[in-house]
mmCIF file as gemmi writes it, N, C-alpha and C atoms, coordinates in Angstrom:
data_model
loop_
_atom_site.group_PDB
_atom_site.id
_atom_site.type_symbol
_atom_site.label_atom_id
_atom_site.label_alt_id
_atom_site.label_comp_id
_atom_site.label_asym_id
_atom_site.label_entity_id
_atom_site.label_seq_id
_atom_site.pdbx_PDB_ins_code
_atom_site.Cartn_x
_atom_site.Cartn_y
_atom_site.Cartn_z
_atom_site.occupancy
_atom_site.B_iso_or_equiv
_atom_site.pdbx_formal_charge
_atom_site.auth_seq_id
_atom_site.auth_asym_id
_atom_site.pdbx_PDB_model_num
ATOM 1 N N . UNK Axp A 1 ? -13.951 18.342 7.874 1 0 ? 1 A 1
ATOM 2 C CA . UNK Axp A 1 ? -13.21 19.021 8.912 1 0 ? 1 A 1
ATOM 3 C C . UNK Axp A 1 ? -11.909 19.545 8.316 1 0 ? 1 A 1
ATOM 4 N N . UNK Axp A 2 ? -11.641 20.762 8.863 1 0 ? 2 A 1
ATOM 5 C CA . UNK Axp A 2 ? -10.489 21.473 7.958 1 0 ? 2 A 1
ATOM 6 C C . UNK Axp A 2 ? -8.967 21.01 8.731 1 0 ? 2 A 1
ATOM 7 N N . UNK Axp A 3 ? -8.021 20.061 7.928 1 0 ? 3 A 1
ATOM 8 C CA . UNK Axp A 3 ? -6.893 19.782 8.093 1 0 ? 3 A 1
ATOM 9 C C . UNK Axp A 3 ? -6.164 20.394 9.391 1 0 ? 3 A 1
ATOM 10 N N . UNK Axp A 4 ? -6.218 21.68 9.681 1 0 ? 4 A 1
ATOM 11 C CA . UNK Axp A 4 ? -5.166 22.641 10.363 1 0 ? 4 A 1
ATOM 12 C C . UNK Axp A 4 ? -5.913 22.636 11.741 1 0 ? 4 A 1
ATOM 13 N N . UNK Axp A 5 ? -7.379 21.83 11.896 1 0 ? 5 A 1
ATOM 14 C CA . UNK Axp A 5 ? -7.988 22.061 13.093 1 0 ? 5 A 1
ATOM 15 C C . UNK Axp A 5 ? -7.51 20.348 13.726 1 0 ? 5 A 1
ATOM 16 N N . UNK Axp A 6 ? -7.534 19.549 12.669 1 0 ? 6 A 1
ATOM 17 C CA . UNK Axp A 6 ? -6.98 18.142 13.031 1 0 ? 6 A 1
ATOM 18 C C . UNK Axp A 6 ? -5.683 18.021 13.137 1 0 ? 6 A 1
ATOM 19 N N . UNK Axp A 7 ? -4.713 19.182 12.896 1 0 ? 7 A 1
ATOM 20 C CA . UNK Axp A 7 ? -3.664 19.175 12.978 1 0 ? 7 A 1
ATOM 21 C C . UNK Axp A 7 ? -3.416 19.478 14.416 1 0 ? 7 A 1
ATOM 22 N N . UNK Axp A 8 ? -3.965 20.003 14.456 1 0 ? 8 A 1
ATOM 23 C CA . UNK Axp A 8 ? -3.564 20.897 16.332 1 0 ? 8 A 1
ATOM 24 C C . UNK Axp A 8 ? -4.391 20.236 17.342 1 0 ? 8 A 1
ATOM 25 N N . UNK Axp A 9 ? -5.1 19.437 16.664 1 0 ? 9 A 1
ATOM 26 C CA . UNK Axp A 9 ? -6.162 18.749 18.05 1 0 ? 9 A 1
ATOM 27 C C . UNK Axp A 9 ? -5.092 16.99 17.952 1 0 ? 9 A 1
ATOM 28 N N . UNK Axp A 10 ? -4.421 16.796 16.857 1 0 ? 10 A 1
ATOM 29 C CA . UNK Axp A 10 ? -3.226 15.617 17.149 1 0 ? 10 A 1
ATOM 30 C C . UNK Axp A 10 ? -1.986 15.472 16.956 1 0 ? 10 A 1
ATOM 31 N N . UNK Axp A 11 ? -1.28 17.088 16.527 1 0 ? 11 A 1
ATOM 32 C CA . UNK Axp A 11 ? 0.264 17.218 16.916 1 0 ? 11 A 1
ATOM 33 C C . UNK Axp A 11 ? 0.816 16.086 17.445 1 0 ? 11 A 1
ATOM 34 N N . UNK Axp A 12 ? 0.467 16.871 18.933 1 0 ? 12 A 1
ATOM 35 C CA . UNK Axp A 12 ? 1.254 16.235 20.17 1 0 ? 12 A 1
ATOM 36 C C . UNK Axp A 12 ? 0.932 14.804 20.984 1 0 ? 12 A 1
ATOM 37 N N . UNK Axp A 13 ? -0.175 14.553 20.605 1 0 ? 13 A 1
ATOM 38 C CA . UNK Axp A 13 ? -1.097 14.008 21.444 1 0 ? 13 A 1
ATOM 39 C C . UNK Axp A 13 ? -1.232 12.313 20.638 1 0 ? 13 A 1
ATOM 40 N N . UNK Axp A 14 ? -0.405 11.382 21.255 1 0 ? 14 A 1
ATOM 41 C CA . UNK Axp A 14 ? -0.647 10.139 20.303 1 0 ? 14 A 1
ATOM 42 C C . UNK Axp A 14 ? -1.737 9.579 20.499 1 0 ? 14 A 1
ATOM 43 N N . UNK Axp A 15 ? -2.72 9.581 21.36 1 0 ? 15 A 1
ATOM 44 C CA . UNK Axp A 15 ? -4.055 8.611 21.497 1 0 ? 15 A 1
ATOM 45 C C . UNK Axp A 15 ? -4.879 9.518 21.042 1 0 ? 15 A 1
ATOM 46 N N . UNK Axp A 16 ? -4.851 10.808 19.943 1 0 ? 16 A 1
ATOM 47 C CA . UNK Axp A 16 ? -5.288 11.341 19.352 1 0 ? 16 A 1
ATOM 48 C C . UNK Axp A 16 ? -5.337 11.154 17.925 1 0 ? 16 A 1
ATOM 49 N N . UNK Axp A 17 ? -4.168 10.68 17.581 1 0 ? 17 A 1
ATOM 50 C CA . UNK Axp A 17 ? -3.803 10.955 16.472 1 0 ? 17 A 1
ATOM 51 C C . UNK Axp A 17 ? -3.881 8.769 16.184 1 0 ? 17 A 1
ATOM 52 N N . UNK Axp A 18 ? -3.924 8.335 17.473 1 0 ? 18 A 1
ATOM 53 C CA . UNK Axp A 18 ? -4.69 6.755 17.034 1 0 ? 18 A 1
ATOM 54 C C . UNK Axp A 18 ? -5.761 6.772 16.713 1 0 ? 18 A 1
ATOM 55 N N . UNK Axp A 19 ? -6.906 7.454 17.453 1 0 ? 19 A 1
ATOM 56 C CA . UNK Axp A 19 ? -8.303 7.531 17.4 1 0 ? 19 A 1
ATOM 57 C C . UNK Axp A 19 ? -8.484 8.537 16.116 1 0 ? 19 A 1
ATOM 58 N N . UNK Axp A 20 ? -7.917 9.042 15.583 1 0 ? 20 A 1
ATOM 59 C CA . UNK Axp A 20 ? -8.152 9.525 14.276 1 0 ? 20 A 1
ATOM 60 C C . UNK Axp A 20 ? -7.659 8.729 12.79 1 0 ? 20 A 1
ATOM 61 N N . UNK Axp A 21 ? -7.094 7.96 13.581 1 0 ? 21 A 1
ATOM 62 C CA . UNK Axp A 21 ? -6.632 6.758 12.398 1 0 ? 21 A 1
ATOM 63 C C . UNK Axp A 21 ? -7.321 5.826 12.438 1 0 ? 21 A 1
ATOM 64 N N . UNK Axp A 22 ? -8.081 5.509 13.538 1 0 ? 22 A 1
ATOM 65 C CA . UNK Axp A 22 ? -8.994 4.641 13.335 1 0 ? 22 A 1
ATOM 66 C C . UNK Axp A 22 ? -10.304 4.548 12.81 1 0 ? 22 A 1
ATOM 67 N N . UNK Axp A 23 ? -10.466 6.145 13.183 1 0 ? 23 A 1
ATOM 68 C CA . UNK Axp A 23 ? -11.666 7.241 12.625 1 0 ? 23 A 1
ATOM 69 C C . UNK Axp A 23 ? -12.043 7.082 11.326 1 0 ? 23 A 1
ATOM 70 N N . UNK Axp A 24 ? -10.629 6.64 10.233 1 0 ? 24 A 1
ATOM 71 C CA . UNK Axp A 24 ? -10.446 6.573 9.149 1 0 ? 24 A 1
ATOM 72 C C . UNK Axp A 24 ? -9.984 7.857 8.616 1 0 ? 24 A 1
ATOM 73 N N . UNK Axp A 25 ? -9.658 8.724 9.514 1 0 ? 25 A 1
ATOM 74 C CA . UNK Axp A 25 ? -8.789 10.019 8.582 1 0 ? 25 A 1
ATOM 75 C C . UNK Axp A 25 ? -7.527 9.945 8.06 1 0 ? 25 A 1
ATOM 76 N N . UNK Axp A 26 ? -7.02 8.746 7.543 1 0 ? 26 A 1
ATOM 77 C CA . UNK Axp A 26 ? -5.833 8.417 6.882 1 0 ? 26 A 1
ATOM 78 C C . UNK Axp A 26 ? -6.036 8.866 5.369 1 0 ? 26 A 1
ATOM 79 N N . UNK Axp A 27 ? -6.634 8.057 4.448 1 0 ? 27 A 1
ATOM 80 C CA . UNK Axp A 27 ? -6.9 8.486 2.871 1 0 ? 27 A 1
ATOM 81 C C . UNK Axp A 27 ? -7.574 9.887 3.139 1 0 ? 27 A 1
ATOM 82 N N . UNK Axp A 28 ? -8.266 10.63 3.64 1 0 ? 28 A 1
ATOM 83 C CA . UNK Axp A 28 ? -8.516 11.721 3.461 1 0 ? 28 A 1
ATOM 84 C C . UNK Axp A 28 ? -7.698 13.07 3.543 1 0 ? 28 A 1
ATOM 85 N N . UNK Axp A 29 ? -6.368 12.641 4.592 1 0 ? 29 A 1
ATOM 86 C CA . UNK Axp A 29 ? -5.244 13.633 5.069 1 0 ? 29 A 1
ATOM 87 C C . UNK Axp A 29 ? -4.702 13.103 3.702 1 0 ? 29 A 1
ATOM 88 N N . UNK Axp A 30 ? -4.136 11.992 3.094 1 0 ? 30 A 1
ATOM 89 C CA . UNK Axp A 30 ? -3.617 11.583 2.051 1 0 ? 30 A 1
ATOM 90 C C . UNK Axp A 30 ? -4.406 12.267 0.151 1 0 ? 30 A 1
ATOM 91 N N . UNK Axp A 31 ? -5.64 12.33 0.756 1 0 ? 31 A 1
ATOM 92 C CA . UNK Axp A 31 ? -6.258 13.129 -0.628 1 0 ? 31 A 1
ATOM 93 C C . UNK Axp A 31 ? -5.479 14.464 -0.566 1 0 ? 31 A 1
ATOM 94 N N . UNK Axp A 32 ? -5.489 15.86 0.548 1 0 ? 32 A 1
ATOM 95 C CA . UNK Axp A 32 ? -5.146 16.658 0.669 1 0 ? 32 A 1
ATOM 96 C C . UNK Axp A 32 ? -3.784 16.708 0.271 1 0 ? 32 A 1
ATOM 97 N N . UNK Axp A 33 ? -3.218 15.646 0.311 1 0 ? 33 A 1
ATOM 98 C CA . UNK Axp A 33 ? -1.987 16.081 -0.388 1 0 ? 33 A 1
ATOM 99 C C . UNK Axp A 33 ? -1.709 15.631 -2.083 1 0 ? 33 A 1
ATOM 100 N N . UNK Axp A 34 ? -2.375 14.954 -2.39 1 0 ? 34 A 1
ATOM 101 C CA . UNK Axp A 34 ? -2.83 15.005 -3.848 1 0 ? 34 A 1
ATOM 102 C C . UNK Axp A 34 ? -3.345 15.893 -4.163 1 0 ? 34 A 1
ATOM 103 N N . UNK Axp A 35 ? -3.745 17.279 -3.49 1 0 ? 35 A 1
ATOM 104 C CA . UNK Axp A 35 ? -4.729 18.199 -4.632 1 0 ? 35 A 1
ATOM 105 C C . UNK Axp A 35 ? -3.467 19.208 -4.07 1 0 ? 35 A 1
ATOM 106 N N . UNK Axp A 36 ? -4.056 20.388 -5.071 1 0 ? 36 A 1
ATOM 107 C CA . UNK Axp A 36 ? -3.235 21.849 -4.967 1 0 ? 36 A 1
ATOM 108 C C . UNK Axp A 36 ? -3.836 22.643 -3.602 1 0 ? 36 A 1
ATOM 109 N N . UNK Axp A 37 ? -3.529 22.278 -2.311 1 0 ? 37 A 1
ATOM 110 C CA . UNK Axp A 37 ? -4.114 23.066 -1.521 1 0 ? 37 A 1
ATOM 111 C C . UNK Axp A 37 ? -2.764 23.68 -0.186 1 0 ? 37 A 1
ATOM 112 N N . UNK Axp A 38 ? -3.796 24.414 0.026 1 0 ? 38 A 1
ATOM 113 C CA . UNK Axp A 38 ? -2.699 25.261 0.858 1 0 ? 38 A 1
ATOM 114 C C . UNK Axp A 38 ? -2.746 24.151 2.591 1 0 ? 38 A 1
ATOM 115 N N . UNK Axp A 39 ? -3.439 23.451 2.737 1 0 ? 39 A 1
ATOM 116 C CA . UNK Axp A 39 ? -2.923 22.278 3.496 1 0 ? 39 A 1
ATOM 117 C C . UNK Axp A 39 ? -2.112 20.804 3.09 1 0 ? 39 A 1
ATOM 118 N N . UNK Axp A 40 ? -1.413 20.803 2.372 1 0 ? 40 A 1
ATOM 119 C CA . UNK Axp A 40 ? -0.478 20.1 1.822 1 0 ? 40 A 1
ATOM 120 C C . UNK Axp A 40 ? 0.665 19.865 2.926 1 0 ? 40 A 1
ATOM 121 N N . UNK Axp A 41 ? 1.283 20.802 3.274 1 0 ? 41 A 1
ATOM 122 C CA . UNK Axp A 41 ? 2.232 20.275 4.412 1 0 ? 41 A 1
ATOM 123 C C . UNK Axp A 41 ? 2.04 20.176 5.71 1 0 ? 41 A 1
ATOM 124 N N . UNK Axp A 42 ? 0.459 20.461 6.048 1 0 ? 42 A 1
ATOM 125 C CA . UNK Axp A 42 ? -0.036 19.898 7.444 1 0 ? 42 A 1
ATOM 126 C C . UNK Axp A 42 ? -0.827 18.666 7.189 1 0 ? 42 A 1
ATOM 127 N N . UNK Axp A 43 ? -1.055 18.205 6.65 1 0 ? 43 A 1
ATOM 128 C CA . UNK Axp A 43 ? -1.493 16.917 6.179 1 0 ? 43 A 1
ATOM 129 C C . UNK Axp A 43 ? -0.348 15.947 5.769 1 0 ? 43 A 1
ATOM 130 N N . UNK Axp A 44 ? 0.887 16.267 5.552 1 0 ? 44 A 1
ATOM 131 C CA . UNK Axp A 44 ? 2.025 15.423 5.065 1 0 ? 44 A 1
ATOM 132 C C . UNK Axp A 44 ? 2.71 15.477 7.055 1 0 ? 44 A 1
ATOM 133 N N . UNK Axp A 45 ? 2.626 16.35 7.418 1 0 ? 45 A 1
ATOM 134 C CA . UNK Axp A 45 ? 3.262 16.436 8.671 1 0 ? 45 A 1
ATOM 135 C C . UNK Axp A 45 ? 2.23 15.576 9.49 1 0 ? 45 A 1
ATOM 136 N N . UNK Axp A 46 ? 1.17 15.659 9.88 1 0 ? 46 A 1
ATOM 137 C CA . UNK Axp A 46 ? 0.186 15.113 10.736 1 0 ? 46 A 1
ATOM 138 C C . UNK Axp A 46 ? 0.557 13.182 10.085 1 0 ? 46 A 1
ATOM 139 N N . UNK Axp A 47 ? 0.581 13.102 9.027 1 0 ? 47 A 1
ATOM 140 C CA . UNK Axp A 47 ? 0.597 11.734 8.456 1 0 ? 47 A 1
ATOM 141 C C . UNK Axp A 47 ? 2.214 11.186 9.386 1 0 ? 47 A 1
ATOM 142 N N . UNK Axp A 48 ? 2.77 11.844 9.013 1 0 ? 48 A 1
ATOM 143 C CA . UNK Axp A 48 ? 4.572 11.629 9.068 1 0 ? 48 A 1
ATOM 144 C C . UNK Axp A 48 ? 3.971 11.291 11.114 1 0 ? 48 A 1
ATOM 145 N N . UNK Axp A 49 ? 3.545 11.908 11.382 1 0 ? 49 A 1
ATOM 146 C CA . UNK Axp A 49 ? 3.799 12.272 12.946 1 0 ? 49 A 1
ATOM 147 C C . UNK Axp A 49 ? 2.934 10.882 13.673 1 0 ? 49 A 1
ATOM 148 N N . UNK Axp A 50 ? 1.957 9.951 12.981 1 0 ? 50 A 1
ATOM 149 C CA . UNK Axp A 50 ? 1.354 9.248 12.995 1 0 ? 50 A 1
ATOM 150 C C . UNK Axp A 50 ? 2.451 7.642 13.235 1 0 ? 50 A 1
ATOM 151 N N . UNK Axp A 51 ? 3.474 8.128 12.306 1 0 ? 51 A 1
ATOM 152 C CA . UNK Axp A 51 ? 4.215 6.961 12.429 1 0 ? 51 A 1
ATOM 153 C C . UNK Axp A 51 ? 4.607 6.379 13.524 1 0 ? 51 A 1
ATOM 154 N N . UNK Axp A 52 ? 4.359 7.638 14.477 1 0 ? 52 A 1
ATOM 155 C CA . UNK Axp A 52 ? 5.082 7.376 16.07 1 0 ? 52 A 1
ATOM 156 C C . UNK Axp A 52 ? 4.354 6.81 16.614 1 0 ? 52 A 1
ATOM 157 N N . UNK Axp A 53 ? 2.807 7.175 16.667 1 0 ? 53 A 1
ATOM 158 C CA . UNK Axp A 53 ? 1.788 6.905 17.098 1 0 ? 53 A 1
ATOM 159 C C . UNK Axp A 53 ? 2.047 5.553 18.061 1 0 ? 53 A 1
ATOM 160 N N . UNK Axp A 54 ? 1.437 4.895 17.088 1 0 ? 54 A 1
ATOM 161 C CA . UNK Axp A 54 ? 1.054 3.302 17.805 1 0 ? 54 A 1
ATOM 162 C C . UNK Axp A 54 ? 1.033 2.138 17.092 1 0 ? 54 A 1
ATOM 163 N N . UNK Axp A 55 ? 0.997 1.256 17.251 1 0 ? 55 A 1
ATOM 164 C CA . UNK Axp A 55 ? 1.644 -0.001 16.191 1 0 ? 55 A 1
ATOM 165 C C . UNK Axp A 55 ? -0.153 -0.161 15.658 1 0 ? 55 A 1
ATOM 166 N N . UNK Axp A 56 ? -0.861 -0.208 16.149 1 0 ? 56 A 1
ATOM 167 C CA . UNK Axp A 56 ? -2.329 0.068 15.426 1 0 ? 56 A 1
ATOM 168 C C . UNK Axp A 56 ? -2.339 1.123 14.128 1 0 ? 56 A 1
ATOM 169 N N . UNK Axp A 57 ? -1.642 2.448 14.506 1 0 ? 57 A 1
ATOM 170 C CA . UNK Axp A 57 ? -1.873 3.419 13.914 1 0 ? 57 A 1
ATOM 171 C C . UNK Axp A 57 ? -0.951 3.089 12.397 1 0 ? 57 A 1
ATOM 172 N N . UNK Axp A 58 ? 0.047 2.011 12.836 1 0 ? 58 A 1
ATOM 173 C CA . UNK Axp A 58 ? 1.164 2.048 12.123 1 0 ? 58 A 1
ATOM 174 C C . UNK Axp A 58 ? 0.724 1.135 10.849 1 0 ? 58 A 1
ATOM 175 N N . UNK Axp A 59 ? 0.049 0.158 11.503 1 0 ? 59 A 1
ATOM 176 C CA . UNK Axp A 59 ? -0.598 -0.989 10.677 1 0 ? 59 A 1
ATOM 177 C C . UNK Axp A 59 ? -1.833 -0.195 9.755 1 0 ? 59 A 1
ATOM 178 N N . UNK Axp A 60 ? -2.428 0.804 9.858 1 0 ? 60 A 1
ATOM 179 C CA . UNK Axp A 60 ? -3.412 1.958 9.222 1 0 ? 60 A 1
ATOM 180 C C . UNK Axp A 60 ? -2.65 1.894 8.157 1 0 ? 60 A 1
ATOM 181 N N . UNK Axp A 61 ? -1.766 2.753 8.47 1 0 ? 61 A 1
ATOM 182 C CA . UNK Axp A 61 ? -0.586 3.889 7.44 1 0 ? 61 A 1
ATOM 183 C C . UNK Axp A 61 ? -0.439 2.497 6.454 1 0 ? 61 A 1
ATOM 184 N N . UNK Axp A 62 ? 0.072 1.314 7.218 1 0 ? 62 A 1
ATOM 185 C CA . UNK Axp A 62 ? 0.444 0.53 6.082 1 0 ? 62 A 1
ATOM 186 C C . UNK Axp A 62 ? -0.968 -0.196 5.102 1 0 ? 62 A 1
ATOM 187 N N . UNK Axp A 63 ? -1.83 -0.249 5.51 1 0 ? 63 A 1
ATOM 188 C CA . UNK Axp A 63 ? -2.995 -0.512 4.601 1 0 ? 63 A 1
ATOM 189 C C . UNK Axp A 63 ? -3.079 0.716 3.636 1 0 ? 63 A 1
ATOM 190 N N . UNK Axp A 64 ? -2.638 1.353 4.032 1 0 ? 64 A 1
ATOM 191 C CA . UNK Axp A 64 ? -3.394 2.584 3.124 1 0 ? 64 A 1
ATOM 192 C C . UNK Axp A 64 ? -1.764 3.331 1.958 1 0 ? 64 A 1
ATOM 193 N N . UNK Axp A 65 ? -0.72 2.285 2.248 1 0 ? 65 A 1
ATOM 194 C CA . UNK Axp A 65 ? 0.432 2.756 1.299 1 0 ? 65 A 1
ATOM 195 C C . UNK Axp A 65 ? 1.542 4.14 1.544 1 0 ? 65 A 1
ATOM 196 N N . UNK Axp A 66 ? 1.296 4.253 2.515 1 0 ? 66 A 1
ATOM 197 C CA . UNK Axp A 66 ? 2.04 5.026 3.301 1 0 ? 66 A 1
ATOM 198 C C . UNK Axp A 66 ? 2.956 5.154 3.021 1 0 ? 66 A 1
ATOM 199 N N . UNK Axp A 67 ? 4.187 4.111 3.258 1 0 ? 67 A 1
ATOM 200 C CA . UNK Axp A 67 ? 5.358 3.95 3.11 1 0 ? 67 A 1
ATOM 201 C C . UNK Axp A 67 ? 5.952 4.546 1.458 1 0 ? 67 A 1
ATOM 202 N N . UNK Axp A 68 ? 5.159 3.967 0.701 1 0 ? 68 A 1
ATOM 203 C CA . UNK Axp A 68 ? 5.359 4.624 -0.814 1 0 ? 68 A 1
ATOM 204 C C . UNK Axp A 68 ? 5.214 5.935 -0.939 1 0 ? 68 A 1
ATOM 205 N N . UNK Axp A 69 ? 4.308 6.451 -0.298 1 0 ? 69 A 1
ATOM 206 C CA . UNK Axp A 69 ? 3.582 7.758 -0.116 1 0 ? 69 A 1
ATOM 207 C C . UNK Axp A 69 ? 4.621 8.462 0.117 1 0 ? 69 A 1
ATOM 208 N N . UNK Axp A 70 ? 5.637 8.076 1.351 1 0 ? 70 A 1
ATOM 209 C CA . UNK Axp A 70 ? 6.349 8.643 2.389 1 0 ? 70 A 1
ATOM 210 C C . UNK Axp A 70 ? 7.749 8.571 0.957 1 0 ? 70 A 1
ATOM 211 N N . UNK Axp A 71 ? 7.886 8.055 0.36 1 0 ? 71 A 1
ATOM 212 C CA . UNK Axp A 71 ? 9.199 7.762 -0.729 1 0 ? 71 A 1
ATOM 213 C C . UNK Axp A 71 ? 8.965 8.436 -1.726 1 0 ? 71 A 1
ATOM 214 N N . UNK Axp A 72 ? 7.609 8.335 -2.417 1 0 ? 72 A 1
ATOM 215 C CA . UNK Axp A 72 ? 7.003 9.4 -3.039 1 0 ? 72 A 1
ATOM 216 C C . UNK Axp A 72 ? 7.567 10.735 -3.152 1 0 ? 72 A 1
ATOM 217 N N . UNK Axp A 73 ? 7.554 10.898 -1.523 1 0 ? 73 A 1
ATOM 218 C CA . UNK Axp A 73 ? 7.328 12.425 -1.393 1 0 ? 73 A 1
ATOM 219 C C . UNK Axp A 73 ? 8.886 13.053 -1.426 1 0 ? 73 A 1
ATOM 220 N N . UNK Axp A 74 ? 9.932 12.4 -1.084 1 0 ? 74 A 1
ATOM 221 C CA . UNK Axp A 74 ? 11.333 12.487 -1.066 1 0 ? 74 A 1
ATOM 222 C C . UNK Axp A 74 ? 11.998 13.029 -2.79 1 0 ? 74 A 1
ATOM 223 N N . UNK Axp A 75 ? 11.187 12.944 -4.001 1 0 ? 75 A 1
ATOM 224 C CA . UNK Axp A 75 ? 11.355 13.437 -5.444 1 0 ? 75 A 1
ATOM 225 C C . UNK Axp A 75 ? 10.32 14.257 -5.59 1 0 ? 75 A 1
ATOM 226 N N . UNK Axp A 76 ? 9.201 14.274 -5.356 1 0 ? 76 A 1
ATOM 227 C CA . UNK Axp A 76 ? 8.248 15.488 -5.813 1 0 ? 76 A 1
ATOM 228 C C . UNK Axp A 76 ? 7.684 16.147 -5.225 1 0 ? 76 A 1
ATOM 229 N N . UNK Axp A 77 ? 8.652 16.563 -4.199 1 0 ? 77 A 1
ATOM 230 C CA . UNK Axp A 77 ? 7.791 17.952 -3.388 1 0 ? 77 A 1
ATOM 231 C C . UNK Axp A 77 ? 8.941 18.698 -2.514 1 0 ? 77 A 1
ATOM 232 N N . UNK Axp A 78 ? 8.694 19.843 -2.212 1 0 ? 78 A 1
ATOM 233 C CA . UNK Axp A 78 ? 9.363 20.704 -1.502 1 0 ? 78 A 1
ATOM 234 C C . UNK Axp A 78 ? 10.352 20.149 -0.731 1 0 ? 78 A 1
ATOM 235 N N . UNK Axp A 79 ? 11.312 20.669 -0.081 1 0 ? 79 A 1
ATOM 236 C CA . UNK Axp A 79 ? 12.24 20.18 0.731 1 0 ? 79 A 1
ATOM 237 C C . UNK Axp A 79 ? 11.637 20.225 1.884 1 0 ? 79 A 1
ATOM 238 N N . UNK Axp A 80 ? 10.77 20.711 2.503 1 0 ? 80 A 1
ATOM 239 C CA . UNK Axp A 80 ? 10.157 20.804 3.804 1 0 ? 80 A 1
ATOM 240 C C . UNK Axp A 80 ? 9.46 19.372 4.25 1 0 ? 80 A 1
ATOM 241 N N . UNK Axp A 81 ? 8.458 19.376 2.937 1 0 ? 81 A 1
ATOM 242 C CA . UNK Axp A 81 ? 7.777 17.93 2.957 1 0 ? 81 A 1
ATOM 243 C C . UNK Axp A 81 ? 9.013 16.82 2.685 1 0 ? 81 A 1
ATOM 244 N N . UNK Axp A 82 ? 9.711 16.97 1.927 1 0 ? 82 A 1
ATOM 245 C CA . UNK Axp A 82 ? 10.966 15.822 1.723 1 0 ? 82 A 1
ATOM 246 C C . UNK Axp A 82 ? 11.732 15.459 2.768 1 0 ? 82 A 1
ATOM 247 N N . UNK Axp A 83 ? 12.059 16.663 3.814 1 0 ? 83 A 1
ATOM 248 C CA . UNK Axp A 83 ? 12.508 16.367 5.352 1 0 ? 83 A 1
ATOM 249 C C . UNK Axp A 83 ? 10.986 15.681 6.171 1 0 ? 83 A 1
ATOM 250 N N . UNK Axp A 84 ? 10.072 15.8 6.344 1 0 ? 84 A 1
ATOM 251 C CA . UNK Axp A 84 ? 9.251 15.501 6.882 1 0 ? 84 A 1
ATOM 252 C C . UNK Axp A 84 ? 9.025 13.907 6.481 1 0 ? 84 A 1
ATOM 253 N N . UNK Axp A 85 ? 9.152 13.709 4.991 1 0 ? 85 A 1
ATOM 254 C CA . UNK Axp A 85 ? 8.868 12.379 4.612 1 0 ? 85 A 1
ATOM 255 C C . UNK Axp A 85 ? 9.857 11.159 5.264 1 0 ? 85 A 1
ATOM 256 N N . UNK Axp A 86 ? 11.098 11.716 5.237 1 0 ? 86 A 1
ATOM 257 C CA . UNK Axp A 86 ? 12.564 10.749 5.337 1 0 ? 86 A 1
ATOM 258 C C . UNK Axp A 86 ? 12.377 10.883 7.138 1 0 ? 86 A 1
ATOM 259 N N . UNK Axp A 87 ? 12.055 12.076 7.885 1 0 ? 87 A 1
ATOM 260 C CA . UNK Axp A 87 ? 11.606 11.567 9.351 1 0 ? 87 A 1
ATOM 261 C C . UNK Axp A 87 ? 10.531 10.619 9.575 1 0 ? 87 A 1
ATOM 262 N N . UNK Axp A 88 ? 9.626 10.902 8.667 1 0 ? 88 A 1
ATOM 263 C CA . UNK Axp A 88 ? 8.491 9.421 8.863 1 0 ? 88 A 1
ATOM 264 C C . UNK Axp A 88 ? 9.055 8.206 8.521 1 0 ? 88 A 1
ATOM 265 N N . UNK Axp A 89 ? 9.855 8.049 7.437 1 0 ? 89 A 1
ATOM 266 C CA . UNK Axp A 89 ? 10.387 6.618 7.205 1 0 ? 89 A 1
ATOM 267 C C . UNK Axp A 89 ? 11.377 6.327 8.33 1 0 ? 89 A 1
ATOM 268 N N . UNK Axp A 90 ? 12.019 7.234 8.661 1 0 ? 90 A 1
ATOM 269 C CA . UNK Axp A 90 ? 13.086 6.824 9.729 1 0 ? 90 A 1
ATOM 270 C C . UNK Axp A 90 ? 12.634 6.595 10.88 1 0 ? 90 A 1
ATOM 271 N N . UNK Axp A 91 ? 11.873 7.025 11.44 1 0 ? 91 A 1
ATOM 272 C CA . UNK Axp A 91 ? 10.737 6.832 12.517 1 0 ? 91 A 1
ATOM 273 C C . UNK Axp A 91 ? 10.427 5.741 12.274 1 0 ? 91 A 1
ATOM 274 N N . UNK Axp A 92 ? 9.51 4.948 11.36 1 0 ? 92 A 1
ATOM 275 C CA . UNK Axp A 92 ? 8.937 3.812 11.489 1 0 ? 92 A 1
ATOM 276 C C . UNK Axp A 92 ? 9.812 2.428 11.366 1 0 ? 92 A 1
């Protein structure tokens, strides 16, 4: 499923964006941002936006290294994703 269609079907919507974490679309939004693709910052945003989610969703993110992910991203990547990262940590 293409990133930008899971992006807009769980923006806004937190019992969306739980049921997709439970789905197991965590490491897979997380691959997308390991490769060179032009969904890189909707996959770093959809992740970041997860944090709000739900303490289920939250406990996901943390199995799957999130938090590093999210610190990670604050030195090697764009300033867009680097604001996006430091709102997910601050959020959670």
């Amino acid at each position: 499923m293409d990133v930008f269609v899971l992006f807009n079907l769980c923006r806004v919507y937190k019992p969306r964006q739980e049921a997709a974490a439970l789905a197991g679309i965590v490491p897979h939004l997380k691959y997308f941002t390991s490769i060179k693709s032009q969904m890189k910052e909707f996959a770093v945003q959809l992740l970041a936006d997860m944090t709000d989610a739900s303490a289920k969703t939250r406990e996901i993110l943390w199995q799957n290294d999130m938090v590093v992910f999210f610190i990670n991203q604050l030195s090697n990547s764009s300033m867009f994703i680097q604001h996006v990262a430091l709102q997910a940590l601050a959020s959670w």
